[in-house]
PDB file as gemmi writes it, atoms N, CA and C in Angstrom:
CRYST1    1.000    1.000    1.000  90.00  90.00  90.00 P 1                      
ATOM      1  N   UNK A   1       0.847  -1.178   0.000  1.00  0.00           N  
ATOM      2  CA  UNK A   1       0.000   0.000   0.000  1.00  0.00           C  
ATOM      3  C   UNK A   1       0.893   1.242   0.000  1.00  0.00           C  
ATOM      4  N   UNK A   2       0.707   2.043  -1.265  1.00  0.00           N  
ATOM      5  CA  UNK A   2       1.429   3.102  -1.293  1.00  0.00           C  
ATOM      6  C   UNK A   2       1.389   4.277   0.291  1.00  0.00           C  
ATOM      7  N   UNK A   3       1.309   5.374   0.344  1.00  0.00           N  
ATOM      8  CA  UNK A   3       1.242   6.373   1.732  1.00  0.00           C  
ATOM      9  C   UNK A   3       2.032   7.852   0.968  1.00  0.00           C  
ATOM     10  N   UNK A   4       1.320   8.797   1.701  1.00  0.00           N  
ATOM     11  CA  UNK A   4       1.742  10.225   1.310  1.00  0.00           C  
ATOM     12  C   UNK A   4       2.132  10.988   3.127  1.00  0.00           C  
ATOM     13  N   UNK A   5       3.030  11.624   2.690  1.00  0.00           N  
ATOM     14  CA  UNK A   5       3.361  12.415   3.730  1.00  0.00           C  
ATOM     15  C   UNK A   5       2.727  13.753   2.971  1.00  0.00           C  
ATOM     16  N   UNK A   6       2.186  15.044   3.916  1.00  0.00           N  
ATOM     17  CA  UNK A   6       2.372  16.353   3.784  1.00  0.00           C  
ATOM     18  C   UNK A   6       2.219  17.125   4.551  1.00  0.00           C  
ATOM     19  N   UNK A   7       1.983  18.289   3.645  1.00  0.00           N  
ATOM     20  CA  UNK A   7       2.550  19.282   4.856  1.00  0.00           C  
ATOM     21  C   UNK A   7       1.322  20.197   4.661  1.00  0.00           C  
ATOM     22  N   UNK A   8       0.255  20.571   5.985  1.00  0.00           N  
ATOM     23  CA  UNK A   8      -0.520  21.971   5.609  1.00  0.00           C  
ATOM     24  C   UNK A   8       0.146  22.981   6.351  1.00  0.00           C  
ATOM     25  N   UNK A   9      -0.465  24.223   5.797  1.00  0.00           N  
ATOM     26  CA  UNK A   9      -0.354  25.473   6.495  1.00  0.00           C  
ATOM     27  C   UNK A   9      -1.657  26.437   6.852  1.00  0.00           C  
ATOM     28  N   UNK A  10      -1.474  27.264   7.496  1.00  0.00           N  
ATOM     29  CA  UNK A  10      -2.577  27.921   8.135  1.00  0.00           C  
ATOM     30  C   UNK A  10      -2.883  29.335   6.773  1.00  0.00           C  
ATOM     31  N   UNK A  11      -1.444  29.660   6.773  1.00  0.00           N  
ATOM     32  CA  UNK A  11      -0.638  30.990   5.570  1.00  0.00           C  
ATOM     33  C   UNK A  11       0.569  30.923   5.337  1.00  0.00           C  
ATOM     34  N   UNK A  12       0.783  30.900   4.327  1.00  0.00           N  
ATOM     35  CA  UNK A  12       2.450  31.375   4.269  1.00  0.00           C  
ATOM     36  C   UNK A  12       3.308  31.934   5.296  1.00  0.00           C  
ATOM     37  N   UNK A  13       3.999  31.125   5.414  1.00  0.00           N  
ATOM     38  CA  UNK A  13       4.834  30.926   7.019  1.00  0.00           C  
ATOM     39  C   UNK A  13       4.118  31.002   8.185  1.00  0.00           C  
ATOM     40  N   UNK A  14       2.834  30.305   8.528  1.00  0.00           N  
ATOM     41  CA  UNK A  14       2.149  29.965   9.460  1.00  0.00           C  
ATOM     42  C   UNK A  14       2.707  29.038  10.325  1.00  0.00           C  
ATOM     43  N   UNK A  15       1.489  28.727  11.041  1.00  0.00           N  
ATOM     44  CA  UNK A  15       1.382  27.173  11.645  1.00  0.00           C  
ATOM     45  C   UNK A  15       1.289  26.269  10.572  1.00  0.00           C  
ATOM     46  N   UNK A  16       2.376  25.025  10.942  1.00  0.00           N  
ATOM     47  CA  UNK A  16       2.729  24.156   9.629  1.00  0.00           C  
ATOM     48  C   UNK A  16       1.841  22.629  10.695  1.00  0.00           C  
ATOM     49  N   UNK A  17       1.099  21.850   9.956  1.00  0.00           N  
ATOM     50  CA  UNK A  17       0.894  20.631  10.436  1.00  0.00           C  
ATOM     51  C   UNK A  17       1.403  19.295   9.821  1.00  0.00           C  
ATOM     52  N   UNK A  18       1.972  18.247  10.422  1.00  0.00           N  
ATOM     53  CA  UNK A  18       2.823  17.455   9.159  1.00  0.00           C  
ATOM     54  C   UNK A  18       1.863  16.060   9.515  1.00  0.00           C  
ATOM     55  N   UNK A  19       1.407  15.459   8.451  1.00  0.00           N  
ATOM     56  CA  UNK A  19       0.585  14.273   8.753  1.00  0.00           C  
ATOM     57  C   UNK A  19       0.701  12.969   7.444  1.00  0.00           C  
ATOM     58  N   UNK A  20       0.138  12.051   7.782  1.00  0.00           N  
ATOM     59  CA  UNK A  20       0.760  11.004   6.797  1.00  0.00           C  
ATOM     60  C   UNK A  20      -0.992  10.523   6.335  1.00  0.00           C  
ATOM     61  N   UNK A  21      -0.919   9.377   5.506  1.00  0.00           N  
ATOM     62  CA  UNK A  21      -2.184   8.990   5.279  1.00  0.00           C  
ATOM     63  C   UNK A  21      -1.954   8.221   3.889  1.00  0.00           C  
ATOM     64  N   UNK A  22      -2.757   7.278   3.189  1.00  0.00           N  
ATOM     65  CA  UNK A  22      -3.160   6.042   2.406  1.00  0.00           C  
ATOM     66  C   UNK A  22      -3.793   6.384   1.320  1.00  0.00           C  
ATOM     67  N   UNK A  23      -4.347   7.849   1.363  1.00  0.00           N  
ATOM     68  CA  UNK A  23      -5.246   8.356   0.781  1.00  0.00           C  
ATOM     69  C   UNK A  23      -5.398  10.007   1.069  1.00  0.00           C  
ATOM     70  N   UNK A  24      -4.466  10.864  -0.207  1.00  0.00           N  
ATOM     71  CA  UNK A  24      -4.305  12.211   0.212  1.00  0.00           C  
ATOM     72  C   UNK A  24      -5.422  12.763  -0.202  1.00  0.00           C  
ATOM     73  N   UNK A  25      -6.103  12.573  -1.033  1.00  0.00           N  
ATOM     74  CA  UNK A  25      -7.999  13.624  -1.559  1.00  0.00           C  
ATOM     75  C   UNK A  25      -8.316  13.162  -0.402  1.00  0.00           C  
ATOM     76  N   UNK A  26      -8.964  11.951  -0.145  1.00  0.00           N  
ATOM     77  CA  UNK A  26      -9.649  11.818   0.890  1.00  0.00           C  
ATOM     78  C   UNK A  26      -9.399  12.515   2.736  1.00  0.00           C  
ATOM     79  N   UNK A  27      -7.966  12.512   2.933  1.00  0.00           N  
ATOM     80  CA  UNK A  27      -7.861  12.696   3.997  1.00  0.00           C  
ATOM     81  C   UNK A  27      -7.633  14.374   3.952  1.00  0.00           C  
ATOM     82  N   UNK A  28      -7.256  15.224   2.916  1.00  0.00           N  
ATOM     83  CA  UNK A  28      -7.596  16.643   2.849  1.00  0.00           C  
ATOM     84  C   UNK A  28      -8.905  16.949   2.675  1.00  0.00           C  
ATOM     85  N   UNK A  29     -10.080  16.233   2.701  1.00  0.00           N  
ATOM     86  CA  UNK A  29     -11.414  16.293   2.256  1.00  0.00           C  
ATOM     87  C   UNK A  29     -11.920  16.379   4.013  1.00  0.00           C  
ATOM     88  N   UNK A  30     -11.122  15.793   4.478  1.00  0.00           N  
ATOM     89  CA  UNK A  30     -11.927  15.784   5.719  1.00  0.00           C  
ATOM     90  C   UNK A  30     -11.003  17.189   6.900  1.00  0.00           C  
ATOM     91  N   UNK A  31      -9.865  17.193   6.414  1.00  0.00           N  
ATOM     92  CA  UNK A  31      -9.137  18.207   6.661  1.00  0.00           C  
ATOM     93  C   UNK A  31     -10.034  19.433   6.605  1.00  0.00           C  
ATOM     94  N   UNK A  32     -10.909  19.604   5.616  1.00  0.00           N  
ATOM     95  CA  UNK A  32     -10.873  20.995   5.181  1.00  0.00           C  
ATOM     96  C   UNK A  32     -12.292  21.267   5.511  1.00  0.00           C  
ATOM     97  N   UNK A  33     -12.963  19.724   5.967  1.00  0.00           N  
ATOM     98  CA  UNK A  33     -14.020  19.959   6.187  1.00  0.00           C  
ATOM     99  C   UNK A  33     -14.825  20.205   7.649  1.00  0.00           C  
ATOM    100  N   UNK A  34     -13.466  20.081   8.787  1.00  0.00           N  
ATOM    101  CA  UNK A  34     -13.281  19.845  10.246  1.00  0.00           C  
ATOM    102  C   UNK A  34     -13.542  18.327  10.649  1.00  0.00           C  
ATOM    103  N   UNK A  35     -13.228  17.258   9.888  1.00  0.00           N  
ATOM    104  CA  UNK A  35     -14.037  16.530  10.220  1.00  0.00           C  
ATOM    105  C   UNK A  35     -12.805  15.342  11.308  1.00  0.00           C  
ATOM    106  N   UNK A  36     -11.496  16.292  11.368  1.00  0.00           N  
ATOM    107  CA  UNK A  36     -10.681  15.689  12.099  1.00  0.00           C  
ATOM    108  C   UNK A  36      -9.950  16.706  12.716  1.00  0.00           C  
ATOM    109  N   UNK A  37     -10.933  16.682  14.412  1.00  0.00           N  
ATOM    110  CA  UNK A  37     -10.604  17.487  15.207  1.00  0.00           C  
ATOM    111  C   UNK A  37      -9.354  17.387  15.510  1.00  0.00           C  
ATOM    112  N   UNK A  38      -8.382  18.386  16.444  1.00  0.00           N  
ATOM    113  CA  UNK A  38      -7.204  18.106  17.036  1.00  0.00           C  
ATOM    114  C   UNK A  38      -5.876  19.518  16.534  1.00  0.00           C  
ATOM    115  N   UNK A  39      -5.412  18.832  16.172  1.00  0.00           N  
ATOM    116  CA  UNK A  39      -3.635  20.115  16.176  1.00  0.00           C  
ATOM    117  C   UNK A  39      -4.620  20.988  14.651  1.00  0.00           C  
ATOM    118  N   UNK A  40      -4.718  20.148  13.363  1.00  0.00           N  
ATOM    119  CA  UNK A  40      -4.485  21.327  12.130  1.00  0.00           C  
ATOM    120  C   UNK A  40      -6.152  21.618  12.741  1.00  0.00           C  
ATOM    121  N   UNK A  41      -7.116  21.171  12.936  1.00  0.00           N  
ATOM    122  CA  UNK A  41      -8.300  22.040  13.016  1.00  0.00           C  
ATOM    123  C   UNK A  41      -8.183  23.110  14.064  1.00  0.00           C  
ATOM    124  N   UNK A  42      -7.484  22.706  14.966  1.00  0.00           N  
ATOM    125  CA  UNK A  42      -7.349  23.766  15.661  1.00  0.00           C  
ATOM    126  C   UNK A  42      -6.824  25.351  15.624  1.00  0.00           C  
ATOM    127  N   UNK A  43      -5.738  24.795  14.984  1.00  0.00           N  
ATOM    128  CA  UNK A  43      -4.805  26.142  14.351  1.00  0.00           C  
ATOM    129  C   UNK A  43      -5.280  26.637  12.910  1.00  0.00           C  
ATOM    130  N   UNK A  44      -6.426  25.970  12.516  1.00  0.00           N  
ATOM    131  CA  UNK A  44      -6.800  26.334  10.775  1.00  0.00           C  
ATOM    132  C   UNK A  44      -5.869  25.636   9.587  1.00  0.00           C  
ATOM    133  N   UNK A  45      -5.222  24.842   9.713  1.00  0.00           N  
ATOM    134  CA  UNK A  45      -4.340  24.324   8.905  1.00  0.00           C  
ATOM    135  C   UNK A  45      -5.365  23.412   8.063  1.00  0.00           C  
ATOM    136  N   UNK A  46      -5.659  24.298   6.674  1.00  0.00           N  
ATOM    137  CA  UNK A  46      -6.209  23.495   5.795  1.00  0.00           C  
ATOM    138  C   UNK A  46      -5.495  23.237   4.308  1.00  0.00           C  
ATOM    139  N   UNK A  47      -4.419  24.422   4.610  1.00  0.00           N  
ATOM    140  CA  UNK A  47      -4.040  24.629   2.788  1.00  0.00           C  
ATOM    141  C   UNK A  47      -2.684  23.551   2.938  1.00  0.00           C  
ATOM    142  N   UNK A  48      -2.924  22.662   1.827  1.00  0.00           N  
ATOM    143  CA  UNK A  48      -2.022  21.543   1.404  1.00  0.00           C  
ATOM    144  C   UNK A  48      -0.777  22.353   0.579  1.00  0.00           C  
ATOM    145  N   UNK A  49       0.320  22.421   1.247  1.00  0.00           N  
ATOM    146  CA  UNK A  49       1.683  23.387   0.505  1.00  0.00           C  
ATOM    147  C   UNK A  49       2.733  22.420   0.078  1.00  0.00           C  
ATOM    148  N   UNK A  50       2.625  20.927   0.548  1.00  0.00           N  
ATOM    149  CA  UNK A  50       3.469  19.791  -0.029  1.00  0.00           C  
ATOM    150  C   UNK A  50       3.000  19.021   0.156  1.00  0.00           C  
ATOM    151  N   UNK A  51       3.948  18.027  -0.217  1.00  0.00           N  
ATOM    152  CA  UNK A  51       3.368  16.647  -0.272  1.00  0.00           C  
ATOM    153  C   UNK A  51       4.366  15.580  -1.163  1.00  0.00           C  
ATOM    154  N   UNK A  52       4.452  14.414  -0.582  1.00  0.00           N  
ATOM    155  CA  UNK A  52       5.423  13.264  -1.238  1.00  0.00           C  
ATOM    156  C   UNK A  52       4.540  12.175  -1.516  1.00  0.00           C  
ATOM    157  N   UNK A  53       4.747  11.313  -2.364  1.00  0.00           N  
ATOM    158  CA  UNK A  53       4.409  10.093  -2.002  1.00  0.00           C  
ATOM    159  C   UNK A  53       5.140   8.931  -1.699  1.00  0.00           C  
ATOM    160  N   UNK A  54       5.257   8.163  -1.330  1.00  0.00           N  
ATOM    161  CA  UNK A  54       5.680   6.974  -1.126  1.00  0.00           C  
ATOM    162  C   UNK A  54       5.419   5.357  -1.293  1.00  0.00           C  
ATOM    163  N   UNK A  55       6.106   4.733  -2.328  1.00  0.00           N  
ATOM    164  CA  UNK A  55       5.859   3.202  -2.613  1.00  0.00           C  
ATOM    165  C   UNK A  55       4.981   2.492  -1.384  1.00  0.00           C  
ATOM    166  N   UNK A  56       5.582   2.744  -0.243  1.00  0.00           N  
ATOM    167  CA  UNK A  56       5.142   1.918   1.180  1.00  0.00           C  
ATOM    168  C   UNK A  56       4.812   2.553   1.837  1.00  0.00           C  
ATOM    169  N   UNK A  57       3.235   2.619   2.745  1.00  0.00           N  
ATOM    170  CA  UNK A  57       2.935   3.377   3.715  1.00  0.00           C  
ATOM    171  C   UNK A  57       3.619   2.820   5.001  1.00  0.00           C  
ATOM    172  N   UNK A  58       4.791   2.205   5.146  1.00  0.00           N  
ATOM    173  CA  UNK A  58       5.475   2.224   6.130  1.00  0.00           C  
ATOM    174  C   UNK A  58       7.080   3.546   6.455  1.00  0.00           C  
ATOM    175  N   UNK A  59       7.008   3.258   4.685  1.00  0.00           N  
ATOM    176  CA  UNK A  59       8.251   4.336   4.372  1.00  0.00           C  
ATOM    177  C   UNK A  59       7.814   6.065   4.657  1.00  0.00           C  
ATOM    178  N   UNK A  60       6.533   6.176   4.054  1.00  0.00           N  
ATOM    179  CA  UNK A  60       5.618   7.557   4.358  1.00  0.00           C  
ATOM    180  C   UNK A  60       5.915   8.116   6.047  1.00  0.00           C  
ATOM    181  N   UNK A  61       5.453   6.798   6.838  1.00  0.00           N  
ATOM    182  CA  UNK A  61       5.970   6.884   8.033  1.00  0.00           C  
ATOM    183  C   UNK A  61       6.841   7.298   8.549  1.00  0.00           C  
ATOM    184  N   UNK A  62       7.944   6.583   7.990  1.00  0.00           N  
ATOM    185  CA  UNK A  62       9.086   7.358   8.635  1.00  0.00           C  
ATOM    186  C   UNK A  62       9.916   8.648   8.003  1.00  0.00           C  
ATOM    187  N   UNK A  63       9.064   8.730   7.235  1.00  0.00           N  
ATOM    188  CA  UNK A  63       9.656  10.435   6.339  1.00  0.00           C  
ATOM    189  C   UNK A  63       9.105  11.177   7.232  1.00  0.00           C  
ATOM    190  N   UNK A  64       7.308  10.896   7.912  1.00  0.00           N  
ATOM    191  CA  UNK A  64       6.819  11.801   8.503  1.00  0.00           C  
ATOM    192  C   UNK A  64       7.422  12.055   9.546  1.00  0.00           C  
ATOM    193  N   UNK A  65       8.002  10.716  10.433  1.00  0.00           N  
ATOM    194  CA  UNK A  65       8.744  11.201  11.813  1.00  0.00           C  
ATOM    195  C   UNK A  65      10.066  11.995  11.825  1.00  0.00           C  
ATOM    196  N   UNK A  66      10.583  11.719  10.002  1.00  0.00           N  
ATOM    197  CA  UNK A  66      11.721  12.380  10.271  1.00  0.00           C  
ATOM    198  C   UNK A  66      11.695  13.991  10.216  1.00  0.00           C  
ATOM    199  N   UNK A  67      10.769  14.237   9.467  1.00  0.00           N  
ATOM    200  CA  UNK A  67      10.564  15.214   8.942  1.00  0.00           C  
ATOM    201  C   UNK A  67      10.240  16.320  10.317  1.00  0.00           C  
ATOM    202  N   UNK A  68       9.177  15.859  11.344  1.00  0.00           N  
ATOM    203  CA  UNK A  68       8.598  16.128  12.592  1.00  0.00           C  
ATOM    204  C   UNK A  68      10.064  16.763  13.309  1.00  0.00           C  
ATOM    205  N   UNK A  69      10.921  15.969  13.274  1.00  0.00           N  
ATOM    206  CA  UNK A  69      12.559  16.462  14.234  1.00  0.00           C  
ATOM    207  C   UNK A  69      13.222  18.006  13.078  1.00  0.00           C  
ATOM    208  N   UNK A  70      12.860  17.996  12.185  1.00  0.00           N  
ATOM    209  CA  UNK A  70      13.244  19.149  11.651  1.00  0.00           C  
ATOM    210  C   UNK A  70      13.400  20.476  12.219  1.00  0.00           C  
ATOM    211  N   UNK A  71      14.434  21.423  12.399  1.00  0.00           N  
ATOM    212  CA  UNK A  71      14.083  22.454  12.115  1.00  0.00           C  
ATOM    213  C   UNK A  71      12.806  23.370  11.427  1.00  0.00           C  
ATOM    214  N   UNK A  72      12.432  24.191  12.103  1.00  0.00           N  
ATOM    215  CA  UNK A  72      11.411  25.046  11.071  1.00  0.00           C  
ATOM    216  C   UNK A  72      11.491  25.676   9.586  1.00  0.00           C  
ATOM    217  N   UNK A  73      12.791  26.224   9.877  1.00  0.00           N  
ATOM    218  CA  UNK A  73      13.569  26.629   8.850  1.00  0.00           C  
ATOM    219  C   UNK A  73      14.012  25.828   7.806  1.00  0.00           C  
ATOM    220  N   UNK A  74      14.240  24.521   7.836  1.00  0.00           N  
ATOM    221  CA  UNK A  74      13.873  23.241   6.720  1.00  0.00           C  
ATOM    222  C   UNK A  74      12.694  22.786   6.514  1.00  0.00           C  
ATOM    223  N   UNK A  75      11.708  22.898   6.796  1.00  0.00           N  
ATOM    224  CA  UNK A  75      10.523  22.670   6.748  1.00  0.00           C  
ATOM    225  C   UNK A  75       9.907  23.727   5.573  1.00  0.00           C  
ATOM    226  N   UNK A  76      10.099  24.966   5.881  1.00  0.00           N  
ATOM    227  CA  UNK A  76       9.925  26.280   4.982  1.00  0.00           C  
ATOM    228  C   UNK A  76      10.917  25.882   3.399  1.00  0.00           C  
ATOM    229  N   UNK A  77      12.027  25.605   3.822  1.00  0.00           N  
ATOM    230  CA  UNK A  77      12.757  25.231   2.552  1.00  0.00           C  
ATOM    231  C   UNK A  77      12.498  24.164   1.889  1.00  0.00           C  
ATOM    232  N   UNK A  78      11.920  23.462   2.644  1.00  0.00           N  
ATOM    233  CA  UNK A  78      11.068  22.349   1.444  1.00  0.00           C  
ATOM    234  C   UNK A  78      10.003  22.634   0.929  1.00  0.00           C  
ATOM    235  N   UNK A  79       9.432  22.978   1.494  1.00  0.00           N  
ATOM    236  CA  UNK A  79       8.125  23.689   1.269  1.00  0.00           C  
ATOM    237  C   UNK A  79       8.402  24.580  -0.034  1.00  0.00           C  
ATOM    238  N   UNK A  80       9.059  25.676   0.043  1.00  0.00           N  
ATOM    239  CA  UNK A  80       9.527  26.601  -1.173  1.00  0.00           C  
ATOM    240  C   UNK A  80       9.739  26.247  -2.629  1.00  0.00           C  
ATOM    241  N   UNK A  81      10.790  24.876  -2.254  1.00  0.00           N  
ATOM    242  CA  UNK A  81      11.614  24.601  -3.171  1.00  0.00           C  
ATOM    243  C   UNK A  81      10.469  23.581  -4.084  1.00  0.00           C  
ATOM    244  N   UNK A  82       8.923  23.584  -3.752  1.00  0.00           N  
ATOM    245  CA  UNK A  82       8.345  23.314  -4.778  1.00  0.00           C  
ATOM    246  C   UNK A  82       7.211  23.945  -5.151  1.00  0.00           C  
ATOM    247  N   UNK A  83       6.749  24.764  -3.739  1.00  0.00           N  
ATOM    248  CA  UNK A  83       6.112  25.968  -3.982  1.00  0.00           C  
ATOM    249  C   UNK A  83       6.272  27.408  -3.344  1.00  0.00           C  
ATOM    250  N   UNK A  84       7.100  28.006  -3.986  1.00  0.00           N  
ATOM    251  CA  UNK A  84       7.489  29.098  -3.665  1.00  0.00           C  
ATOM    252  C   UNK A  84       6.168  29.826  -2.800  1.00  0.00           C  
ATOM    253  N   UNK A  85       5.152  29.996  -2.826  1.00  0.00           N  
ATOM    254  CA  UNK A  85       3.977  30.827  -3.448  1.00  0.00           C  
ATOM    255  C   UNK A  85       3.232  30.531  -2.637  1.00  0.00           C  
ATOM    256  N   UNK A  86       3.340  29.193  -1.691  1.00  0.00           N  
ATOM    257  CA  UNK A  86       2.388  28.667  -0.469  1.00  0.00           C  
ATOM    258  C   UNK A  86       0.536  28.442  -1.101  1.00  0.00           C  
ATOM    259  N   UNK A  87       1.030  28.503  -2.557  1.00  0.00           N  
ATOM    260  CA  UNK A  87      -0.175  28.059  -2.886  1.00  0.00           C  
ATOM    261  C   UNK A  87      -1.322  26.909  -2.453  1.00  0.00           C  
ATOM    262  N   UNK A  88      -2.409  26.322  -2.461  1.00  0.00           N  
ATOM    263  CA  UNK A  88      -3.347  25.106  -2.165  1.00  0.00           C  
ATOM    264  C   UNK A  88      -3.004  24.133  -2.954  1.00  0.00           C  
ATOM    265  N   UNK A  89      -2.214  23.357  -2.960  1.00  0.00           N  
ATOM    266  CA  UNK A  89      -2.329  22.296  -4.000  1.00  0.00           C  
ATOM    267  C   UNK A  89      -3.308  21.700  -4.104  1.00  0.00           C  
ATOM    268  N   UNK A  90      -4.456  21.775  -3.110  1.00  0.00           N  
ATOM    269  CA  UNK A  90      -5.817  20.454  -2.634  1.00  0.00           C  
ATOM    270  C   UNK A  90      -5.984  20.242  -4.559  1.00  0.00           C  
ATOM    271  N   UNK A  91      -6.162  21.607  -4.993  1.00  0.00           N  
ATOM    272  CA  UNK A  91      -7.177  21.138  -6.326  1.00  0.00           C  
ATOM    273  C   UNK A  91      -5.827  20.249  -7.463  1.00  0.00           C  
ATOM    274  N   UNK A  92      -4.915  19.939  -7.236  1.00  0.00           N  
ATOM    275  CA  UNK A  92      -4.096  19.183  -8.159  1.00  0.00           C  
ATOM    276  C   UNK A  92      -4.072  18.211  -8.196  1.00  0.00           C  
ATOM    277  N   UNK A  93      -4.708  17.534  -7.070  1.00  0.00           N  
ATOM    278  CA  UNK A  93      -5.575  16.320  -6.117  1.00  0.00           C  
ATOM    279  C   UNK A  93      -6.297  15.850  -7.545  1.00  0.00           C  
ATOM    280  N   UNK A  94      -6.102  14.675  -7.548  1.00  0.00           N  
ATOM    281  CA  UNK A  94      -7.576  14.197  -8.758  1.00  0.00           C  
ATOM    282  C   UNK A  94      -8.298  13.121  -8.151  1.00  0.00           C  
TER     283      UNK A  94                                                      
END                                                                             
């Protein structure tokens, strides 16, 4: 079973939330819809600014934990280095 790591934001250089999942439409669908209370509903983190995928949702896993020990300041630079612009990716989602 493949797995996606990503990353929302609240705004451009906001509150960043980092979460994993089996199924990225679906699990930004419920993201955006409150339908998973806790850290990003709380802080507003709905806009999808990255995102990976991964062959194995075990591997997704551990990108997400690694990713979690990051600096902020690498977090932003990944983020950039594919969307400058902090745009929504949700709609690139098919």
């Amino acid at each position: 079973m493949s797995g996606y790591v990503y990353i929302l934001a609240n705004h451009k250089h906001g509150t960043l939330y980092i979460g994993v999942t089996s199924d990225l439409a679906g699990r930004m669908y419920q993201h955006r819809e409150g339908y998973t209370p806790g850290f990003a509903w709380r802080y507003g983190c709905a806009r999808l600014v990255w995102y990976e995928e991964h062959g194995l949702i075990v591997d997704a896993i551990q990108r997400e934990k690694s990713l979690k020990r990051w600096h902020r300041q690498w977090k932003i630079e990944l983020i950039e280095s594919i969307n400058p612009n902090w745009e929504d990716l949700y709609a690139t989602l098919s």
